[in-house]
C-alpha positions as CSV (number, residue, x, y, z in Angstrom):
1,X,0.4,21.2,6.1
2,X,-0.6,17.5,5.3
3,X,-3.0,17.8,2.3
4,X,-4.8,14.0,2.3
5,X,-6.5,12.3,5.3
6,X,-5.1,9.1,4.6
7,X,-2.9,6.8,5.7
8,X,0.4,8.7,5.0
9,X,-0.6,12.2,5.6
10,X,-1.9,10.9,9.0
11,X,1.7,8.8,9.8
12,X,3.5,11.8,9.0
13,X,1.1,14.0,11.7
14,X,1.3,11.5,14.6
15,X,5.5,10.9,13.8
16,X,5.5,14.9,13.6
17,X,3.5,15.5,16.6
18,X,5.6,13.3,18.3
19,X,9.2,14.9,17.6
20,X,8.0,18.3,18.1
21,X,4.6,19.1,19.6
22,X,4.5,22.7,19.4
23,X,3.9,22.3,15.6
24,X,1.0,23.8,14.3
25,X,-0.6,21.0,11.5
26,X,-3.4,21.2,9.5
27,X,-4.9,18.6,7.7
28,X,-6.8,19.3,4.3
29,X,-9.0,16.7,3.0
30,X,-11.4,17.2,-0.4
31,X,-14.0,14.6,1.4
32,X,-15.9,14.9,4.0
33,X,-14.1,12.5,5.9
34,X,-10.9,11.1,6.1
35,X,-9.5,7.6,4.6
36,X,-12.2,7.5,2.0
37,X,-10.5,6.5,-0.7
38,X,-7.1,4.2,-1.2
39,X,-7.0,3.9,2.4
40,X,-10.5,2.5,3.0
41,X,-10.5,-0.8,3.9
42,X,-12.4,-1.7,0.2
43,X,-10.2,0.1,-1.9
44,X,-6.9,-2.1,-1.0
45,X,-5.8,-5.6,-0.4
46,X,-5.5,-5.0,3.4
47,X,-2.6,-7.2,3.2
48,X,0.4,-6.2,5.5
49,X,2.3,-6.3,2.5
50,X,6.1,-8.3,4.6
51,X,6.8,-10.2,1.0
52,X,5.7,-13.2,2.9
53,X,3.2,-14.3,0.3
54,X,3.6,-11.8,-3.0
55,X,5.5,-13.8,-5.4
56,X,5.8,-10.9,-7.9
57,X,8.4,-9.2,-5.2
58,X,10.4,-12.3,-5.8
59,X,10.9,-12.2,-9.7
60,X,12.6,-15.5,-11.2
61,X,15.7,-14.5,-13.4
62,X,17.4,-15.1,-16.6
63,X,19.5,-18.1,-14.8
64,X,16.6,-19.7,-13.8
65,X,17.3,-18.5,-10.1
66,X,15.1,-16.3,-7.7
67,X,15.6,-12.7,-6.4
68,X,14.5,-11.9,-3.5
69,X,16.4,-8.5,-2.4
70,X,12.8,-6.5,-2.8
71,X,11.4,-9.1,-0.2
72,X,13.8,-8.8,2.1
73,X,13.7,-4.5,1.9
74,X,9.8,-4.9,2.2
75,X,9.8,-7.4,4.6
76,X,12.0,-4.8,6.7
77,X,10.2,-2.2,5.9
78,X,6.7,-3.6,7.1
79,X,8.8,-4.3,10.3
80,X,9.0,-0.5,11.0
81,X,5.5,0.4,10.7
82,X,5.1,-2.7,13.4
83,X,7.4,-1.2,15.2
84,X,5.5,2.7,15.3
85,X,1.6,1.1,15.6
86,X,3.1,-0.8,18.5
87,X,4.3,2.3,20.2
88,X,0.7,3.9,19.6
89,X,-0.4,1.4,21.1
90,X,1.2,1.2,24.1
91,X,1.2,5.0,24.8
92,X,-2.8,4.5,24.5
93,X,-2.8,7.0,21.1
94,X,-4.1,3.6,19.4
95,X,-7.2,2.1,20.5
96,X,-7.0,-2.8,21.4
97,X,-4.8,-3.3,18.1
98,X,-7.5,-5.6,16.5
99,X,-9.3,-2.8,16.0
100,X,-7.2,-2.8,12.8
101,X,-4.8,-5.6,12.3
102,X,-5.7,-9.3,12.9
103,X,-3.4,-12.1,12.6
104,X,-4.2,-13.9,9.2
105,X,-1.5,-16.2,7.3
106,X,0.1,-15.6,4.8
107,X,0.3,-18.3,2.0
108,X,1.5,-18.5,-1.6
109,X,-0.2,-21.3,-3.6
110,X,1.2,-22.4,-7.4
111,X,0.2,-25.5,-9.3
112,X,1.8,-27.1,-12.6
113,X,5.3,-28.3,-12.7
114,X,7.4,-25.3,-13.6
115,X,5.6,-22.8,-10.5
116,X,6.1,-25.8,-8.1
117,X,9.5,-25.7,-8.9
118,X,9.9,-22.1,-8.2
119,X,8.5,-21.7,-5.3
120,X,10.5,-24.6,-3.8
121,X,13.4,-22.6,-4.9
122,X,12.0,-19.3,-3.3
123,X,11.0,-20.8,-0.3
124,X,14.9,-22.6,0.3
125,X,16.8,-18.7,-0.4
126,X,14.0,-16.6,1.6
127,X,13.5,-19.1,4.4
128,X,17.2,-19.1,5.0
129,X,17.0,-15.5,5.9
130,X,16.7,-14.5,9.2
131,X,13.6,-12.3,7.9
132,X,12.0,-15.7,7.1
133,X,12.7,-18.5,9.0
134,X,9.5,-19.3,10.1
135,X,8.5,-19.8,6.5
136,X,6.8,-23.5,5.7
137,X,7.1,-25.5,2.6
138,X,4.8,-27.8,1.4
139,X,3.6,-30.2,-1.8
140,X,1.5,-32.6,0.5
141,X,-2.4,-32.7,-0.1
142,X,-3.2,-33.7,3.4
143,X,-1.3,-30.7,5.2
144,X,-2.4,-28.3,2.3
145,X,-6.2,-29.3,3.6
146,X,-5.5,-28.1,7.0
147,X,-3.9,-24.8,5.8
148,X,-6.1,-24.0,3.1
149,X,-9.4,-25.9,2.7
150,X,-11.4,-24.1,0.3
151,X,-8.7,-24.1,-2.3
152,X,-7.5,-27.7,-1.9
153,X,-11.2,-29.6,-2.0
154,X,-12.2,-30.9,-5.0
155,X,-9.3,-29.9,-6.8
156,X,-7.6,-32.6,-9.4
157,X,-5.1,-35.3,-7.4
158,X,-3.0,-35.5,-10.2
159,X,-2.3,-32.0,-10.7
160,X,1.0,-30.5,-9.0
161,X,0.4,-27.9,-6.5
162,X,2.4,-26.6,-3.7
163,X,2.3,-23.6,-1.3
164,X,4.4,-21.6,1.9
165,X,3.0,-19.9,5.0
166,X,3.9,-17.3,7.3
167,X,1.4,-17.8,10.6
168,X,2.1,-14.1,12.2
169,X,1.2,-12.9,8.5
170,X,-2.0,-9.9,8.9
171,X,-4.8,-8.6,7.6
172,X,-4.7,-4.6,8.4
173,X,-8.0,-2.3,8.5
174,X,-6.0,1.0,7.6
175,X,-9.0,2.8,6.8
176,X,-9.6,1.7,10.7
177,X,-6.3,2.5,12.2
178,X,-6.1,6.1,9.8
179,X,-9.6,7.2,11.7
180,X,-8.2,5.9,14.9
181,X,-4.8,8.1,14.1
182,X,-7.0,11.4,13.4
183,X,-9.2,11.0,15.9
184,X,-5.9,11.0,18.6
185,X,-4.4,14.0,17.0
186,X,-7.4,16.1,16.9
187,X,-7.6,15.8,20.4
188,X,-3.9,17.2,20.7
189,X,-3.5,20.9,21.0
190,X,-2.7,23.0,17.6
191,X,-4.1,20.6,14.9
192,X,-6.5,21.6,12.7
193,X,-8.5,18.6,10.6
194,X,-10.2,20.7,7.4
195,X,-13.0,18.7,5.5
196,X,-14.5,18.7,2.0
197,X,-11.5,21.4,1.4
198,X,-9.7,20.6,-2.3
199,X,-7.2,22.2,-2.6
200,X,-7.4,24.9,-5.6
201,X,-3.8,26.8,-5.8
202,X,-0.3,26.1,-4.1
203,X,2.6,28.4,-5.1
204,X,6.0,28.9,-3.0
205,X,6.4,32.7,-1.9
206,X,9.8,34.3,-2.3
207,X,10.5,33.4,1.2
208,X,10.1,29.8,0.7
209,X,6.7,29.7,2.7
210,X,3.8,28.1,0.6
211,X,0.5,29.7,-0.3
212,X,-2.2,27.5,-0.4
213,X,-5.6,27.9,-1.5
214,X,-8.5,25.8,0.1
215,X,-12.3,25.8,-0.8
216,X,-14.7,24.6,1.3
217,X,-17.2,22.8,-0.8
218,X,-20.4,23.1,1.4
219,X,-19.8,26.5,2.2
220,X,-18.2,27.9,-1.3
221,X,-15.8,30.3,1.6
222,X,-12.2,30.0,0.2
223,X,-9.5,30.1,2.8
224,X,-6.2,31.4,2.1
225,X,-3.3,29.3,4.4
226,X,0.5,29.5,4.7
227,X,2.6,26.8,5.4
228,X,6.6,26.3,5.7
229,X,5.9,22.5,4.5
230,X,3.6,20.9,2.6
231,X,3.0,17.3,1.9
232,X,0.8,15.9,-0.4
233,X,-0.2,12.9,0.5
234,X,-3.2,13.0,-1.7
235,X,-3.3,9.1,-3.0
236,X,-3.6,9.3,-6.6
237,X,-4.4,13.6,-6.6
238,X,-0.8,13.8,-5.6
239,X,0.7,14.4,-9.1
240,X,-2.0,17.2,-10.4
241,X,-1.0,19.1,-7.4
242,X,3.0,18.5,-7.0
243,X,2.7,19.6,-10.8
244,X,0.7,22.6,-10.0
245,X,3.7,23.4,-6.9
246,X,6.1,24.1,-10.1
247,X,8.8,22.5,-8.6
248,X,11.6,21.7,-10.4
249,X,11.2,18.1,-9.2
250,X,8.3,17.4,-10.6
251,X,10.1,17.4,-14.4
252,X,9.0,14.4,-16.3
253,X,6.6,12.7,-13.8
254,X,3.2,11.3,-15.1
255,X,0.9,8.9,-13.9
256,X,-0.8,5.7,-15.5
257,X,-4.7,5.4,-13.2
258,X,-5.5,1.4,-12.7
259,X,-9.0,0.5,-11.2
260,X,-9.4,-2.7,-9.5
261,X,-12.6,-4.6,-8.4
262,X,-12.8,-7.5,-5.8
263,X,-14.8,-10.5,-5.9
264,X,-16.7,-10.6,-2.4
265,X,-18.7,-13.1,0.0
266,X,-20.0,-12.7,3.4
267,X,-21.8,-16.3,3.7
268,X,-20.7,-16.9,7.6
269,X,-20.5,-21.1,6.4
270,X,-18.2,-20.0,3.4
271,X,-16.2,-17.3,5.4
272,X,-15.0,-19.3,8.4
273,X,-13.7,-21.8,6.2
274,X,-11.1,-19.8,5.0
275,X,-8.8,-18.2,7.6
276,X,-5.7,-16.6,5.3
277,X,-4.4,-14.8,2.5
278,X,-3.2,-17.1,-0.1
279,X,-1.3,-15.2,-3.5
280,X,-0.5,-17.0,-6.7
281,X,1.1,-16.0,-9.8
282,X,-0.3,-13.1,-11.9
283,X,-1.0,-13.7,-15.1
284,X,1.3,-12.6,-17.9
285,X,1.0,-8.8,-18.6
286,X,-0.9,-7.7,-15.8
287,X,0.4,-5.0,-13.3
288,X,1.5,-5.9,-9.8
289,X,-1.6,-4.8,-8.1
290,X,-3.6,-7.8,-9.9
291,X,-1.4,-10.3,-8.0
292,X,-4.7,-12.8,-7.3
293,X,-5.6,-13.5,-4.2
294,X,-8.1,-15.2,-1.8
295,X,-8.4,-13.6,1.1
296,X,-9.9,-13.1,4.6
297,X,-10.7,-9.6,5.5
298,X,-11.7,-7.9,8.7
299,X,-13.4,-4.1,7.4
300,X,-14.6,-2.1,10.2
301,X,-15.0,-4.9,12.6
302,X,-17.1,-6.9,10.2
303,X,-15.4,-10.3,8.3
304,X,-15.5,-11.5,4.6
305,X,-13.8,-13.4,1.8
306,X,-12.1,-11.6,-1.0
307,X,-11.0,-12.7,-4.4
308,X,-8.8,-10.4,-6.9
309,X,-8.0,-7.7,-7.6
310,X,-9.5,-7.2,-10.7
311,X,-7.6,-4.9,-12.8
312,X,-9.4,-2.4,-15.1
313,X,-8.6,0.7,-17.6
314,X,-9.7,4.2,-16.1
315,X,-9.0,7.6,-16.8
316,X,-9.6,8.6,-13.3
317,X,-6.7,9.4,-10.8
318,X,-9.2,8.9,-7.5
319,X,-12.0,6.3,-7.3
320,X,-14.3,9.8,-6.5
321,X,-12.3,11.9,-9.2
322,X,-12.7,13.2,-12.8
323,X,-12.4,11.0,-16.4
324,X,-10.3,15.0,-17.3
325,X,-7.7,13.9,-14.7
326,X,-5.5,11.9,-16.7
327,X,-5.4,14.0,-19.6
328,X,-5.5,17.1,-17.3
329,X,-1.8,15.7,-16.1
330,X,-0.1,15.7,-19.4
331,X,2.3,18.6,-19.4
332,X,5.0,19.3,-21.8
333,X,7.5,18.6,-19.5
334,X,6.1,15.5,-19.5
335,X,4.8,14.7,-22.6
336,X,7.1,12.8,-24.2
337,X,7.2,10.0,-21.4
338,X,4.0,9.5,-21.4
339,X,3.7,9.1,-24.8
340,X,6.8,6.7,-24.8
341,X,5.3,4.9,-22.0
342,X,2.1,3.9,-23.9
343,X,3.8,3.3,-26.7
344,X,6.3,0.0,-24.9
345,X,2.8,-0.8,-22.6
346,X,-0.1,-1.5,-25.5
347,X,-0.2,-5.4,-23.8
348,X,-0.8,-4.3,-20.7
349,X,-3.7,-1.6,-22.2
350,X,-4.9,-4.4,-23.7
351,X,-4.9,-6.7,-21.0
352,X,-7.0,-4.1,-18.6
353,X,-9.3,-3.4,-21.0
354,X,-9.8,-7.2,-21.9
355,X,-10.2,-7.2,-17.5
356,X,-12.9,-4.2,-18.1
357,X,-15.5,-6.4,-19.8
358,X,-14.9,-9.7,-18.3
359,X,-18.7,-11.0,-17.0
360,X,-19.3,-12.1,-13.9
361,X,-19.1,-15.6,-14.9
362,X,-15.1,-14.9,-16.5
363,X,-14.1,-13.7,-12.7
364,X,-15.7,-16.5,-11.1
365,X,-14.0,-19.1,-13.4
366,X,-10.8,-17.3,-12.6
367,X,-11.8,-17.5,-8.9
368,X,-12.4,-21.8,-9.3
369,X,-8.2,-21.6,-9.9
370,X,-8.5,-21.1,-6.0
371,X,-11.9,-22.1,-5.1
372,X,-12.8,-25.1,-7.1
373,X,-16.3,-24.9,-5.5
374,X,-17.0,-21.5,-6.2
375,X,-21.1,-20.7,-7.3
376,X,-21.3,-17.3,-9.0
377,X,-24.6,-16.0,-6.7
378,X,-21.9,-16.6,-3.6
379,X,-20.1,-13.9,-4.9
380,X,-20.8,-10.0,-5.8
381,X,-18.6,-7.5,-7.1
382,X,-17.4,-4.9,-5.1
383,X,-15.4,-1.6,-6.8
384,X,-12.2,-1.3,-4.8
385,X,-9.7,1.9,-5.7
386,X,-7.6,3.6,-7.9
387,X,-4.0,3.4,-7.8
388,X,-1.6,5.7,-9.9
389,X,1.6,4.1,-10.9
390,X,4.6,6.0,-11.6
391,X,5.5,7.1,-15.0
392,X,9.0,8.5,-15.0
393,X,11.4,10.1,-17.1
394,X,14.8,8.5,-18.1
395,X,18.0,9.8,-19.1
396,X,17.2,9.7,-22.9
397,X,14.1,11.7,-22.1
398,X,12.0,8.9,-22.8
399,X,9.4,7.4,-20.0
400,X,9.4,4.3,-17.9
401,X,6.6,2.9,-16.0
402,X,7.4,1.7,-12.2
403,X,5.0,-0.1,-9.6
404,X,6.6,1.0,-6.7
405,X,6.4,4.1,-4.8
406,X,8.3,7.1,-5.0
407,X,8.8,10.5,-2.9
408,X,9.4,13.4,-4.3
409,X,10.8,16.4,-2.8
410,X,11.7,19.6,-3.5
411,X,15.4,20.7,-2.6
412,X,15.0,23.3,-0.3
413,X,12.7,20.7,1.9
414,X,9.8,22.3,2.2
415,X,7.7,20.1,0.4
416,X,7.2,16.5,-0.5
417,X,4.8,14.7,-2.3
418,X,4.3,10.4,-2.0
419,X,3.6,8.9,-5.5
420,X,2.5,4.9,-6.9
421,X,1.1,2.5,-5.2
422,X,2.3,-0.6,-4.3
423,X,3.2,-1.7,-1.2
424,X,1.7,1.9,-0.2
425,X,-0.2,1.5,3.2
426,X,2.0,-1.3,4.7
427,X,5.3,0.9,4.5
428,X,4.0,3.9,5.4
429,X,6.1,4.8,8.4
430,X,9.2,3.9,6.4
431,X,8.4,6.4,4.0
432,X,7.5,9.2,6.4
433,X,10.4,8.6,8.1
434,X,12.1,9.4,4.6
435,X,10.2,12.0,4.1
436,X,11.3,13.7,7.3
437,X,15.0,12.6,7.0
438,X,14.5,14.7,3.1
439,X,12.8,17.5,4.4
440,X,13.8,18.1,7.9
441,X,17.4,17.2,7.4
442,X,19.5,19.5,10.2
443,X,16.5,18.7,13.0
444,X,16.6,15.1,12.3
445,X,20.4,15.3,13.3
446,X,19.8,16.6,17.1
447,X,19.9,14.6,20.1
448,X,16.1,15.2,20.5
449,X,14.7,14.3,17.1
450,X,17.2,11.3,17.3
451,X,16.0,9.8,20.6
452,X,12.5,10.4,20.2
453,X,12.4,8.6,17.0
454,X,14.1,5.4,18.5
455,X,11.4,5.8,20.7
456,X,8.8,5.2,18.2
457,X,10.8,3.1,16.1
458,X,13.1,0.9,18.0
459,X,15.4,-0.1,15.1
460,X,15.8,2.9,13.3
461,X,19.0,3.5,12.1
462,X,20.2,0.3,11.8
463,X,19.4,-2.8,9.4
464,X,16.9,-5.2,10.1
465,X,18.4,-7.1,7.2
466,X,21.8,-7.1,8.5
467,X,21.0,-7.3,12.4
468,X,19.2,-10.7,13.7
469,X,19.3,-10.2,16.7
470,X,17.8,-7.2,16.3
471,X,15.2,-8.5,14.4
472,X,14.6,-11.2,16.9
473,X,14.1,-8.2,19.5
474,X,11.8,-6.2,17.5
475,X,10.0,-8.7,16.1
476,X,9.0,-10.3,19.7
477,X,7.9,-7.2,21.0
478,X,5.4,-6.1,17.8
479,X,4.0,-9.6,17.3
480,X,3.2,-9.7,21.0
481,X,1.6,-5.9,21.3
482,X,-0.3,-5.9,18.1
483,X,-1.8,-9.7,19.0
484,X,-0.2,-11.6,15.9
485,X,1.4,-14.4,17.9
């Protein structure tokens, strides 16, 4: 049973239908359609998050020096859902690729002395990795006017500025390529796609099976299923219900809810001015997901420029949830982290609640820092989604707050839950496939399971990190069948 219809639960289903089709799936979604909420295309950055352009996975350290071991892993990891949407693609269970993913560039832009100087140094350790070599460097006004014109004009000659690019960078429609995904396995035979069904009770039955209680909320009928694995897939309604599983796993978790908003234009003489994704530095105290960023999106076929995100406080776990959910998900178990948790994090409270009542006029002048040229009635706001992040218990029984994502399982397999946020959608098949190395251990071993998943993905089981020539292989094939070169 995949309880979500977004972007995970559907990787799971095609990866799953794909190693064994005599499954029987069902997919339970509280909406009355599918990729509605994180995965629509307005409730994330549609960035195929590769590290490319997202300085804050390439923290500066102590020593003055630059880390980038979390760009390379993501970097990799984006590789592998390349690697799986160009199978689908191929096989035909994927409509013409730019139905969801256009090739957009990927740019990091920094001004002032000290962020000049650091992303020189980024750009000479990542661009010596195989993962990066196409990566460019510049500090010269007239190329930066060819890369980026909107950001450069106007802006003052005398101040510092620099920026990199990746060309086969993308911008990725997953609310576009989740439909796309449903639609192919509802025409397969024993799937089952349930709508406007929450899910109201889930307990494990003494013979490890799962009881699961759905309600249909057009009709009021409840429906009673059984399943021998769950995942819950649910965005940010994944902790309420891995806590009501009761499984022993789900000891100390809690979440911390983070809204976001997006500054938006669709003026056609604005728009195809601007043909990339450019990330600066966030400001001091701000989580991950309020990297800022001008971008060009593609949602639903249709293009537009975005600035943000624009962080905010909410007490909400899902942009169509309840102000009860987050104090509906203290437990005692977890209690005590969450309590330590906002305790150590009253700056960054403070910082999303300044973000909360920021005016229209505050976002724009934040926008100028990118768009010197900006005029505020070019721009409307537009609410994106809600992200989760992880709060998590630590060996003193404390709490610790993480931006990454996280999967947690239960020990017998038989279910799995996907909590966080960022880089979510973009490494979605690289967390399905550890979901089903987790929970489907002994079958993942055969012969079968084995070949059929270096059928979808070429390079599993081996490093993209490590192997260049691997990457070289890989890399050729998914930038050429997805329409990025």
């Amino acid at each position: 049973m995949l309880v979500g219809g977004g972007v995970m639960s559907a990787t799971l289903g095609m990866m799953l239908r794909q190693l064994d089709p005599s499954l029987d799936i069902v997919m339970v979604e509280r909406l009355d359609h599918v990729a509605h909420e994180s995965t629509d295309g307005w409730n994330n950055a549609g960035t195929g998050h590769a590290g490319y352009c997202e300085l804050n996975y390439t923290p500066e350290t102590d020593d003055g020096d630059v880390a980038i071991e979390r760009a390379l892993q993501i970097n990799a990891q984006f590789e592998v859902s390349l690697q799986f949407w160009s199978h689908l693609v191929e096989q035909g269970m994927l409509p013409d690729p730019k139905s969801f993913i256009n090739r957009t560039p990927h740019q990091s832009f920094v001004w002032g002395e000290k962020d000049v100087a650091f992303l020189k140094r980024r750009y000479e350790k990542l661009s010596s990795h195989h993962l990066f070599r196409e990566m460019e460097y510049t500090e010269s006004p007239e190329e930066l006017e060819t890369w980026m014109p909107l950001v450069v004009n106007h802006r003052d000659p005398m101040q510092s500025v620099a920026a990199t690019r990746i060309k086969h960078g993308s911008d990725v429609d997953f609310g576009s390529l989740t439909r796309s995904m449903v639609k192919y396995l509802e025409s397969q035979p024993n799937f089952e796609l349930m709508l406007s069904c929450p899910v109201h009770y889930i307990d494990q039955r003494d013979n490890g099976r799962w009881k699961v209680r759905v309600k249909n909320q057009k009709t009021g009928e409840l429906t009673k299923l059984e399943a021998g694995f769950v995942f819950l897939g649910a965005g940010g309604g994944a902790l309420p219900l891995l806590q009501k599983s009761g499984i022993e796993e789900a000891r100390g978790y809690g979440g911390f809810p983070v809204s976001g908003q997006w500054l938006v234009c669709g003026k056609p003489d604005i728009v195809e001015k601007h043909h990339s994704k450019v990330y600066g530095k966030a400001p001091i105290g701000a989580p991950p997901m309020s990297v800022p960023h001008l971008d060009t999106r593609i949602i639903n076929g249709e293009p537009a420029l975005l600035f943000g995100p624009f962080a905010g406080f909410t007490t909400r776990f899902l942009k169509q949830g309840s102000v009860f959910d987050l104090f509906g998900s203290v437990k005692p178990t977890n209690l005590k982290p969450m309590l330590s948790v906002s305790k150590s994090n009253m700056d960054l409270t403070r910082y999303l609640i300044g973000e909360v009542f920021q005016s229209h006029g505050d976002r724009v002048s934040s926008l100028r820092n990118f768009f010197p040229d900006a005029r505020e009635d070019d721009w409307k706001l537009q609410m994106a989604g809600q992200r989760v992040q992880i709060i998590k218990q630590t060996s003193d029984g404390g709490g610790k707050l993480e931006f990454g994502t996280e999967i947690v399982a239960a020990k017998d397999g038989t279910l799995a839950a996907l909590l966080g946020a960022s880089p979510g959608a973009s490494t979605a098949a690289n967390a399905m496939i550890n979901v089903l190395e987790r929970c489907f251990p002994e079958s993942m071993k055969t012969p079968e399971w084995q070949e059929r998943m270096k059928t979808l993905v070429p390079s599993y089981g081996q490093s993209l990190v490590e192997n260049e020539a691997l990457l070289n292989e890989v890399r050729e094939r998914t930038l050429s069948t997805l329409k990025l070169n």
